[in-house]
DRENFIBA-428502 format. One line per field, with one value per residue (C-alpha): residue number from 1; y, x negated, z negated. Coordinates in Angstrom, 3 decimals, always signed. Layout:
BEGIN
pos: NUM, ...
north: Y, ...
east: X, ...
up: Z, ...
//
This chain:
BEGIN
pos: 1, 2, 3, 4, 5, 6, 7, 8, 9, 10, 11, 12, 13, 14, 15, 16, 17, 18, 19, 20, 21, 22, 23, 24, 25, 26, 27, 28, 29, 30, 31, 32, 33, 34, 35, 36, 37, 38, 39, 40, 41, 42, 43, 44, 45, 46, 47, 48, 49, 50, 51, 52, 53, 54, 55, 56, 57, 58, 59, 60, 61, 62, 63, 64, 65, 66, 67, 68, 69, 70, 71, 72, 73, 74, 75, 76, 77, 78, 79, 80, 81, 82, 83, 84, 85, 86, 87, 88, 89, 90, 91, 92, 93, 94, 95, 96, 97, 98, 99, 100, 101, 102, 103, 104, 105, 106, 107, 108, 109, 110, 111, 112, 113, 114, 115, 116, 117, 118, 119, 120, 121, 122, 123, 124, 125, 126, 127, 128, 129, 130, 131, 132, 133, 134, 135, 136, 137, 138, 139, 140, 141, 142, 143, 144, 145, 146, 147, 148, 149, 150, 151, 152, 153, 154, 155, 156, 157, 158, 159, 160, 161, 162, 163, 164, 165, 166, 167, 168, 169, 170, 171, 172, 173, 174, 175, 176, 177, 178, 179, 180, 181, 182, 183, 184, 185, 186, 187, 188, 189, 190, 191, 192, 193, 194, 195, 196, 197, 198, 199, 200, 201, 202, 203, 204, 205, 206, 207, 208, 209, 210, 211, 212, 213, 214, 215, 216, 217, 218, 219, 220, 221, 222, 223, 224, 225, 226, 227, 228, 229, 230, 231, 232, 233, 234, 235, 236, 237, 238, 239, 240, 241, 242, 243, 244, 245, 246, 247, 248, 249, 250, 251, 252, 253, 254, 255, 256, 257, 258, 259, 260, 261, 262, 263, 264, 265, 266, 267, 268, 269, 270, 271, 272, 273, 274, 275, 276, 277, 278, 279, 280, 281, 282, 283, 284, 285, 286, 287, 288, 289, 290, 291, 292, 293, 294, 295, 296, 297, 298, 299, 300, 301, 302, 303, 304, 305, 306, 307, 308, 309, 310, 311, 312, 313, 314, 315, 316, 317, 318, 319, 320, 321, 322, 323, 324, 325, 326, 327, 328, 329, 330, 331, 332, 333, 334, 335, 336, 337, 338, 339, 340, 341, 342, 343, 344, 345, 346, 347, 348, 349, 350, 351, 352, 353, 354, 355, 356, 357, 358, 359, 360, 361, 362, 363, 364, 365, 366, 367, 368, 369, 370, 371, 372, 373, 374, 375, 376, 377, 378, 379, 380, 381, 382, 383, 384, 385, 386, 387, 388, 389, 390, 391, 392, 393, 394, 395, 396, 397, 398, 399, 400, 401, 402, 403, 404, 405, 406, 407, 408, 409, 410, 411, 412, 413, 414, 415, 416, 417, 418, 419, 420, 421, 422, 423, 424, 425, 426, 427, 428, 429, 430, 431, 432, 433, 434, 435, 436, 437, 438, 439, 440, 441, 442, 443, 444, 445, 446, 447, 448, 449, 450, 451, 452, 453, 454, 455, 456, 457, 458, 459, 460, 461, 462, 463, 464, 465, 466, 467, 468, 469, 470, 471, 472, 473, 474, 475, 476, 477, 478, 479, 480, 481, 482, 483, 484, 485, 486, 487, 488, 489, 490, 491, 492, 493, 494, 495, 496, 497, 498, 499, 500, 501, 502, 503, 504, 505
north: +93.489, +90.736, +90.420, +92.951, +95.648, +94.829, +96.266, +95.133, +97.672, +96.116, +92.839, +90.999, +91.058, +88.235, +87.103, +87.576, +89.391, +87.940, +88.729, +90.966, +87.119, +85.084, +84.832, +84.143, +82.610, +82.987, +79.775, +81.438, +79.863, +79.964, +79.174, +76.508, +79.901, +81.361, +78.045, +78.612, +82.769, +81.194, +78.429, +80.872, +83.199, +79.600, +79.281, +79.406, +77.221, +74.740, +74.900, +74.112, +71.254, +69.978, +70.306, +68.450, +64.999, +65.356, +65.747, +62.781, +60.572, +61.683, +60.201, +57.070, +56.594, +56.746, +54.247, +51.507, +49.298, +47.387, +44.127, +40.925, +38.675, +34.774, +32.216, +28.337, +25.619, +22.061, +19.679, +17.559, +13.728, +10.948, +8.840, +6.222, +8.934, +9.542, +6.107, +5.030, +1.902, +1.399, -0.085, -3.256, -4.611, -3.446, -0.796, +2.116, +0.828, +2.615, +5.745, +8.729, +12.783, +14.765, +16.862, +19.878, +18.014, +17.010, +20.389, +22.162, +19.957, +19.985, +24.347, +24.205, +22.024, +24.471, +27.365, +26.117, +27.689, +25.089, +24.749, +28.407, +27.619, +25.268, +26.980, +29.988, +27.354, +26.047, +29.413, +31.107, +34.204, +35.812, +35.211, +35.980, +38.780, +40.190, +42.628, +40.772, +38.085, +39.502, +39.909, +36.222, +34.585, +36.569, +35.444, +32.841, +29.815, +31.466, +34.715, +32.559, +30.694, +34.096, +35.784, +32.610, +32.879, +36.545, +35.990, +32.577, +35.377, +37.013, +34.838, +33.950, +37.578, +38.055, +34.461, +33.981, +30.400, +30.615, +27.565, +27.130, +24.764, +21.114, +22.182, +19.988, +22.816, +25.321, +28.081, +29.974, +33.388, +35.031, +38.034, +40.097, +43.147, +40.481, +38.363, +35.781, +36.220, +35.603, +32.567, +31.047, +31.122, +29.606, +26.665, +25.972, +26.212, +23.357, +21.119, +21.275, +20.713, +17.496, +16.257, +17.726, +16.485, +13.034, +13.763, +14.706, +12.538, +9.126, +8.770, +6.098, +3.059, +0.072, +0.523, +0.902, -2.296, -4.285, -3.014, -3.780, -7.555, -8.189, -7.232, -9.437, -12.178, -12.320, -12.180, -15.389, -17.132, -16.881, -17.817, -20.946, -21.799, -21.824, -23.538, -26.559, -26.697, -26.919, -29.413, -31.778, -31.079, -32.685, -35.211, -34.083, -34.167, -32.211, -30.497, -30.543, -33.525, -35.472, -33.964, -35.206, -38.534, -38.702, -38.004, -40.291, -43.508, -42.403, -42.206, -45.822, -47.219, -46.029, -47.898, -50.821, -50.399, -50.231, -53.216, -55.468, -54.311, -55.303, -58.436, -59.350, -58.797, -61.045, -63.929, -63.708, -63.490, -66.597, -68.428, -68.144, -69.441, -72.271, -72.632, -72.763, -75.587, -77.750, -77.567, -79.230, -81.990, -85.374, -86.235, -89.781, -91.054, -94.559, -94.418, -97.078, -100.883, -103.664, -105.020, -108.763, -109.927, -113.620, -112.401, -111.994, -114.871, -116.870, -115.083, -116.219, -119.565, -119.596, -118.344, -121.058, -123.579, -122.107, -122.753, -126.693, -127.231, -125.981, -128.029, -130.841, -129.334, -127.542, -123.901, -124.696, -127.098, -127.002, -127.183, -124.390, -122.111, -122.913, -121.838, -118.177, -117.901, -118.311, -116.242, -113.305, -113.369, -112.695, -110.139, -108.598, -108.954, -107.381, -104.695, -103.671, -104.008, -106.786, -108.812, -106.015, -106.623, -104.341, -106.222, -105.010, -101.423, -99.011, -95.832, -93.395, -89.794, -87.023, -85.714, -82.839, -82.086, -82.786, -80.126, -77.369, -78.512, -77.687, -74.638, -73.113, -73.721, -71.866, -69.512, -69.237, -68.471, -66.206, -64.120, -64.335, -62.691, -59.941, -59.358, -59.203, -56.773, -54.625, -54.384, -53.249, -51.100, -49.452, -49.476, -47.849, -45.408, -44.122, -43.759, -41.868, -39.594, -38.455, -37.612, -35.710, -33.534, -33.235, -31.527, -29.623, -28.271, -27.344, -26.311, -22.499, -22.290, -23.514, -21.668, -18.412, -19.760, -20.568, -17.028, -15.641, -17.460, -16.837, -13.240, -12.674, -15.070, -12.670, -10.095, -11.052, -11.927, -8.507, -6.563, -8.568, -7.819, -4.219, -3.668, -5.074, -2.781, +0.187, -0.372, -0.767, +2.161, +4.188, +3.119, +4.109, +6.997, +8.155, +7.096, +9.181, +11.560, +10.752, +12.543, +15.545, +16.798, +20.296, +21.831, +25.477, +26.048, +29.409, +31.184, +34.790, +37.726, +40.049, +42.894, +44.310, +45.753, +48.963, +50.970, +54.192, +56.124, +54.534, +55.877, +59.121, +59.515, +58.369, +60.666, +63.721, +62.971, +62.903, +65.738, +67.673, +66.160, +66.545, +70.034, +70.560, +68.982, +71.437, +74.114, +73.424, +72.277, +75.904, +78.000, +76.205, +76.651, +80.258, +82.362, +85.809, +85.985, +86.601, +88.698, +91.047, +88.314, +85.966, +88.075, +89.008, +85.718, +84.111, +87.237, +87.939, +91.726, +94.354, +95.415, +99.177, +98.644, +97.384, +98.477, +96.474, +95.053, +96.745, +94.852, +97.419, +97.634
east: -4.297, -3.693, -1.298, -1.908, -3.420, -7.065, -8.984, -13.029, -15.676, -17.696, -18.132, -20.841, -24.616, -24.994, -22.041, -20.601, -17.328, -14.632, -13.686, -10.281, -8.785, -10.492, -8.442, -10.484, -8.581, -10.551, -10.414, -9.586, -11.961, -10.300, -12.198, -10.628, -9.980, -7.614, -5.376, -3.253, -2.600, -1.758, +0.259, +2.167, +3.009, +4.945, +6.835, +10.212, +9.564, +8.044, +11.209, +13.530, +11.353, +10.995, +14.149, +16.000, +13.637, +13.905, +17.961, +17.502, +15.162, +17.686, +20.900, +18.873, +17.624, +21.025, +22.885, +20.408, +22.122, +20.730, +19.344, +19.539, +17.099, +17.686, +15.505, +15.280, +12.364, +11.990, +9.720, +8.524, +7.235, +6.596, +9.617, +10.900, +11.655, +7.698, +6.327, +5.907, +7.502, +7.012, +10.125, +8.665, +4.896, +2.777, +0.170, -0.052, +2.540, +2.707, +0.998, +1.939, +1.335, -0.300, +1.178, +0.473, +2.662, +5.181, +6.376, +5.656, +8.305, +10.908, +10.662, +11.165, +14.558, +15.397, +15.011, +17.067, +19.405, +22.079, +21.704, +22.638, +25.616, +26.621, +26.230, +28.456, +31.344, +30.642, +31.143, +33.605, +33.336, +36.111, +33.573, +30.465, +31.711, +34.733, +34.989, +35.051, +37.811, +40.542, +38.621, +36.996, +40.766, +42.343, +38.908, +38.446, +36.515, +33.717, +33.748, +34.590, +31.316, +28.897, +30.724, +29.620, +25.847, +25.446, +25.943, +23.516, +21.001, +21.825, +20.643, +17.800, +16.392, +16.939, +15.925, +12.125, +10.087, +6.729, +4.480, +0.848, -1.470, -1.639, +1.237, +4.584, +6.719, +8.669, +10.035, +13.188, +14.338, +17.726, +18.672, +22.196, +24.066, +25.821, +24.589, +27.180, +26.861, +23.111, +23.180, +25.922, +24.124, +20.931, +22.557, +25.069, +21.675, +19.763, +22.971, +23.635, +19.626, +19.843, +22.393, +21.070, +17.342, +18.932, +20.699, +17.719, +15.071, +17.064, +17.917, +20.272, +18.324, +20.293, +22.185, +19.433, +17.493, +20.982, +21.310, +17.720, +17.776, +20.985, +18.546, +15.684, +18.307, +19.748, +15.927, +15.282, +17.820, +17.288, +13.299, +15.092, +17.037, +14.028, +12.047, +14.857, +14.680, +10.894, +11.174, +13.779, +12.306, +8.615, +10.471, +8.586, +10.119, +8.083, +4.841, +2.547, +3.364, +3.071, +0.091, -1.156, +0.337, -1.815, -4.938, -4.563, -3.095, -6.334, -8.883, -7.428, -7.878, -10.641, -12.288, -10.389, -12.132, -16.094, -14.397, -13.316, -16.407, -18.896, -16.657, -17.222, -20.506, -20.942, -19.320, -20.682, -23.710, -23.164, -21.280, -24.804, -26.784, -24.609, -24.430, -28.453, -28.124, -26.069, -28.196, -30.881, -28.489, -27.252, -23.248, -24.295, -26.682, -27.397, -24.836, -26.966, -29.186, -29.380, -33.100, -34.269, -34.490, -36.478, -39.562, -37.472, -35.972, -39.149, -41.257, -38.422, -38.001, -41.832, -41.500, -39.111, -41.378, -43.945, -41.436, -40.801, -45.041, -45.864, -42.927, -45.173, -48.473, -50.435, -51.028, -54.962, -54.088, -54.100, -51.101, -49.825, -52.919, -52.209, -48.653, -49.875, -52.517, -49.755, -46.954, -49.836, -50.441, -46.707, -46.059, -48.737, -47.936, -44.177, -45.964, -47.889, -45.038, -46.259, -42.921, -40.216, -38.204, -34.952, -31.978, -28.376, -27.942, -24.523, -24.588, -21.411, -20.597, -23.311, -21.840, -24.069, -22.913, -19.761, -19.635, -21.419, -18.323, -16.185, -17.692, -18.113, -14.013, -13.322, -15.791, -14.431, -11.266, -12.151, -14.253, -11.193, -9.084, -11.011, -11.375, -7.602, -7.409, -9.856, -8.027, -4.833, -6.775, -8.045, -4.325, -3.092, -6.295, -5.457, -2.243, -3.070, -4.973, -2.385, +0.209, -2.838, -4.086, -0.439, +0.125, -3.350, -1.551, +1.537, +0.431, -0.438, +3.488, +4.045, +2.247, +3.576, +7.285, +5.706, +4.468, +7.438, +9.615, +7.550, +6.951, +10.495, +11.710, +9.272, +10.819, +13.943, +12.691, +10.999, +14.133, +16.435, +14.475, +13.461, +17.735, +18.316, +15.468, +16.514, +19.935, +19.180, +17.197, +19.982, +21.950, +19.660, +18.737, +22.367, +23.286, +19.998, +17.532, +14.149, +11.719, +13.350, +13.944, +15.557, +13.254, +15.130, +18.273, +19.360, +21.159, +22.739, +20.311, +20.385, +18.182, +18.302, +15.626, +16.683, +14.444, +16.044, +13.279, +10.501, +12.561, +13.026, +10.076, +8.502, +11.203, +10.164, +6.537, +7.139, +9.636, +6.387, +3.591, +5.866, +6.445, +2.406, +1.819, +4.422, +2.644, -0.646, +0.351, +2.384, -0.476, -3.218, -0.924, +0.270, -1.467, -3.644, -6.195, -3.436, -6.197, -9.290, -11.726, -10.529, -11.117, -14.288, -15.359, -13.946, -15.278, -18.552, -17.578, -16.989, -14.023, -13.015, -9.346, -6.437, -2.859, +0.376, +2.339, +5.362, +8.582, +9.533, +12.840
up: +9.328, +6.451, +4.218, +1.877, +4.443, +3.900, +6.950, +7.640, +8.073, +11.167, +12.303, +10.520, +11.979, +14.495, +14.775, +18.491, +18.699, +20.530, +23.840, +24.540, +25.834, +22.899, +19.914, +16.149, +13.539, +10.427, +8.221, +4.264, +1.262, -1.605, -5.320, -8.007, -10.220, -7.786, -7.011, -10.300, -8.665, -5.568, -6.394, -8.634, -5.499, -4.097, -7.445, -6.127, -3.395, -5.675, -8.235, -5.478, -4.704, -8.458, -9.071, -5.787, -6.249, -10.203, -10.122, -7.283, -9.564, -12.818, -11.162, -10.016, -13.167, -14.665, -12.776, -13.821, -16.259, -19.813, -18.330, -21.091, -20.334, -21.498, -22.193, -21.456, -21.076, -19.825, -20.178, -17.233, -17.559, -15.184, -13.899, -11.960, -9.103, -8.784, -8.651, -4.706, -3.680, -0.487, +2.009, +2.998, +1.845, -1.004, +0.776, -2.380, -4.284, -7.762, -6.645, -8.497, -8.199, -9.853, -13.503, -11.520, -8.365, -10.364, -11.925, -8.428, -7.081, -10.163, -9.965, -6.462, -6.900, -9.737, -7.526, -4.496, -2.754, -2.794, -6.449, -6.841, -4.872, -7.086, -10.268, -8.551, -7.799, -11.293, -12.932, -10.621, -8.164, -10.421, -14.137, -12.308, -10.358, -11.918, -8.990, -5.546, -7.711, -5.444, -2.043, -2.827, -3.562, +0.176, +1.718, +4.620, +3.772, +6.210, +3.984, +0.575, +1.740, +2.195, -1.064, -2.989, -0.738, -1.449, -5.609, -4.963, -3.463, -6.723, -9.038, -7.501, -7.525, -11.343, -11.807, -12.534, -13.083, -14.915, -14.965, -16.084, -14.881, -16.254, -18.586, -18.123, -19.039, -16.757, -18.447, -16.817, -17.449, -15.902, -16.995, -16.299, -17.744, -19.620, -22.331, -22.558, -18.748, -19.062, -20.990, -18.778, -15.997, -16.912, -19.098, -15.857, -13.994, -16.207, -16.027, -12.451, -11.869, -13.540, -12.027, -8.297, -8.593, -8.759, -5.413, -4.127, -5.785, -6.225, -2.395, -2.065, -0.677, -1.541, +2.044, +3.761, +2.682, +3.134, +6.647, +7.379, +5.276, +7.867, +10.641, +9.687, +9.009, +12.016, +13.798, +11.166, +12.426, +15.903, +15.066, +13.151, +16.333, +18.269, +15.856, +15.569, +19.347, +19.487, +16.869, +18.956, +22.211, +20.949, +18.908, +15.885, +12.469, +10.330, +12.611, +9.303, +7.931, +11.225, +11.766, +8.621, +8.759, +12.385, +11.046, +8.333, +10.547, +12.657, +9.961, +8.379, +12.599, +12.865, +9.832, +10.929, +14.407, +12.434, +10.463, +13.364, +15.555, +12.398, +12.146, +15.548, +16.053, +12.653, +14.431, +17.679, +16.147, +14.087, +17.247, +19.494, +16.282, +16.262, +19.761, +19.882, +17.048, +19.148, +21.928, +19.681, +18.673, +19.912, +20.243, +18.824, +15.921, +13.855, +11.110, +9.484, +9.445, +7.378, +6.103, +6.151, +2.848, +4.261, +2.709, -0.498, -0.699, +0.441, -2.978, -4.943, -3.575, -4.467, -8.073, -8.753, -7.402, -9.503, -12.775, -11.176, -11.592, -14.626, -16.040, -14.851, -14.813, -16.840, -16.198, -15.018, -12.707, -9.177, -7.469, -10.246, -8.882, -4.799, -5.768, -7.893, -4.993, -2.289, -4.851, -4.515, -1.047, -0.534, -3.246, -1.224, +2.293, +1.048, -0.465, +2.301, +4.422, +6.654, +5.706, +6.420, +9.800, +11.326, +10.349, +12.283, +12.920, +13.507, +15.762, +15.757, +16.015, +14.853, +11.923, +11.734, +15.370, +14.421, +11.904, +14.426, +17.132, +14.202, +13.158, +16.610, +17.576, +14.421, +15.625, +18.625, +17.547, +15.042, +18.028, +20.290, +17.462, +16.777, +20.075, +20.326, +17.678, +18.961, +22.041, +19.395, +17.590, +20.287, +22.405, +18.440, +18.561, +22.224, +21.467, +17.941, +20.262, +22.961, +20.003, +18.415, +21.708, +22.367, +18.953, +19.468, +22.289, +20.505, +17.186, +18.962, +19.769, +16.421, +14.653, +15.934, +15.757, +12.081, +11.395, +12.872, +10.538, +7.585, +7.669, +8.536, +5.233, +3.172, +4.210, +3.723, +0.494, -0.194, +0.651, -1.185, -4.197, -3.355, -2.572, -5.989, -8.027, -5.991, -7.250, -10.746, -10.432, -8.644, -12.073, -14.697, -12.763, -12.812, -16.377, -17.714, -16.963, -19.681, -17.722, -17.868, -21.298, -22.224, -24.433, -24.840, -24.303, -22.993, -25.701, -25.288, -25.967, -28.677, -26.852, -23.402, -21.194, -19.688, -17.078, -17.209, -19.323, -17.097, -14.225, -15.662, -16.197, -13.110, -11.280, -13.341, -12.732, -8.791, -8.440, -9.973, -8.058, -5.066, -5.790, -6.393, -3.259, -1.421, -2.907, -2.389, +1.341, +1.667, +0.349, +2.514, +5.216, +5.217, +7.616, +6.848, +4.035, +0.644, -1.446, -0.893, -2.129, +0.139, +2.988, +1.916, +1.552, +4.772, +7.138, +4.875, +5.162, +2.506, +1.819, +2.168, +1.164, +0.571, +0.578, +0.023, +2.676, +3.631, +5.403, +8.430, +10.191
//
């Protein structure tokens, strides 16, 4: 029996009837035209509904206060903060990030949690949050600290950062029930981010590079007390210049050494030539003879006779021509030689050998001195060569006590200078802040954004599809078949007829 009393004829052809043990639920098929009927049989049910989650979403809706929003921008620009210098050496100095980089890390400072906490100090718990003044001034410091943390969380939900990419600009936008309260906020917010990026961009570094310059001074000085000693302990004055001064003494000895050995070869040379020319020469040799002048004097003695004749004779006659005739014989008998004889002679000392003897002792000296000073030179060249190998054998030691010293004085150097910039830096950093400029300021809004009509709304429209839902759910739900066409058309049987349900006792 349904609902309403409506009884089947007979069970329909080929359909099995259930057993006395089986039970058959019938499932009901309802057409779209009879949902409004039904649904109108669960009014009351859906009313209730309706009207619980609409009073619900009415008084939520309601409690929702007038939000101001306020506005601010900044402009981001390359600074000091964002160039890389690097501690010690030069590896990527100057190397910069990106725009996008650069306002990425400027929102995240502005959106900090500790800067939140300073703008609540700033302001005050009892401006900011006019109701926990009292329990925030009979607070500990641990509850002072998470009243002042919970208002920090505060702002930063009703605190929103927009960027764009490869824009420099971050806009901000707080908003509050207050205006004035608004504005405060965000302008406390911009002034206490300037003055916290530099805490957290401009890391003090001046201390650090002293501290670490003290370090590397100290290791310099213990690399120049070890240098000093390997200095004294070689007896070398200056390693370089010694070494330089060597090379040259040994260069100028060693041409000295091709000039001496050129020299001497020159003079031995010259010594055996002149040794070869004595052999050749007698000690002794006729200085010089004197020639008989009888034939002379005899042709003279002649010619005179001649002259005493012809003063008595005449030219023709013959005593004057026995005389010519004799006069010509001797003229040439002395002519031919016939009448010369080898008057005294004078032997003596060879002056030609004389000259070689002299020669060959100066020779012989001269060989014997540059023999000498090769034997110096060469003493001077050995010498010249220990001192070298020896400082061949030091200059590895020195060198590294060398390089030691040297990359310790540049970094001494280096950090002297980098303690200095980073200071100067530190000081302009403090004293201004050019890459950061305040476009907008934030100043109190006129107009409020309130979401109680959305709300309403959006309760209203629940609190019905709820209710719709209920009903639908309640009418697919309810067991029996609630009208005649319904039965009909869930147990494909005519019905006979129906009659309306009555509540017994």
């Amino acid at each position: 029996m349904t609902s309403q009393g409506v009884y089947p004829a007979r069970p329909a052809w080929g359909r099995p009837e259930p057993s006395e043990t089986e039970a058959w639920t019938p499932r009901a098929r309802y057409p779209i035209s009879e949902v409004p009927a039904l649904l109108w049989r669960e009014r009351w049910l859906m009313l209730a509904v309706f009207l619980g989650l609409a009073a619900i979403g009415v008084a939520f809706g309601l409690t929702l206060e007038t939000m101001y929003p306020a506005h601010a921008s900044v402009l981001v620009k390359l600074g000091q903060e964002y160039v890389y210098a690097p501690p010690s050496g030069d590896a990527a100095r100057g190397a910069t990030p990106t725009n996008d980089e650069m306002v990425a890390a400027e929102t995240e400072i502005m959106a900090s949690e500790p800067l939140e906490m300073r703008v609540v100090r700033r302001i005050g718990v009892a401006r900011l949050a006019p109701h926990q003044a009292s329990a925030y001034a009979s607070a500990s410091p641990e509850k002072r600290e998470m009243i002042i943390a919970k208002l920090a969380d505060g702002i930063a939900r009703n605190l929103k950062i927009d960027t764009a990419p490869g824009l420099s600009v971050a806009r901000l936008t707080y908003q509050n029930s207050d205006p004035q309260i608004a504005a405060l906020v965000l302008n406390t917010l911009l002034e206490e981010y300037l003055a916290y990026r530099r805490s957290i961009l401009q890391t003090p570094a001046a201390g650090a590079f002293d501290n670490q310059r003290h370090a590397f001074e100290q290791r310099l000085a213990q690399e120049d007390t070890a240098y000093q000693n390997f200095l004294s302990s070689n007896q070398i004055g200056d390693f370089d210049a010694d070494k330089t001064a060597l090379s040259q003494l040994a260069a100028t000895v060693e041409q000295q050494q091709y000039a001496n050995d050129t020299a001497l070869n020159e003079k031995t040379a010259h010594l055996s030539a002149i040794d070869a020319e004595l052999a050749s020469l007698a000690p002794e040799t006729s200085l010089y003879h004197d020639t008989d002048p009888t034939a002379q004097a005899k042709l003279a003695d002649l010619k005179v006779q001649r002259e005493g004749l012809l003063s008595r004779y005449k030219p023709d006659a013959q005593p004057v021509k026995d005389m010519e005739a004799q006069i010509a014989r001797l003229e040439a008998g002395i002519a031919a030689g016939h009448t010369l004889t080898k008057g005294p002679e004078r032997t003596g000392l060879n002056p030609v050998y004389q000259t070689f003897q002299t020669e060959k002792l100066q020779l012989t000296a001269e060989v014997a001195g540059l023999r000498q000073t090769g034997a110096a030179l060469s003493d001077e060249m050995s010498k010249l060569t220990e001192r070298r190998l020896r400082l061949a054998q030091l200059e590895p030691q020195y060198q590294n006590l060398n390089l030691d010293r040297d990359v310790l004085q540049a970094n001494v150097k280096d950090l002297t200078a980098k303690a200095e910039e980073s200071e100067a830096a530190q000081d302009v950093a403090a004293a201004t802040n050019d890459n950061i400029r305040i476009i907008e300021r934030a100043t109190p809004p006129t107009t409020g954004k309130s979401l109680k009509v959305p709300v309403l709304v959006l309760g209203i429209v629940f609190a019905l599809f709820s209710a719709l839902c209920v009903g639908l759910l309640r009418v697919f739900l309810r067991p029996g078949l609630p009208t005649p066409a319904a039965a009909s058309r869930t147990l494909d049987l005519p019905v006979l007829g129906a009659a309306a349900f009555k509540q017994t006792a």
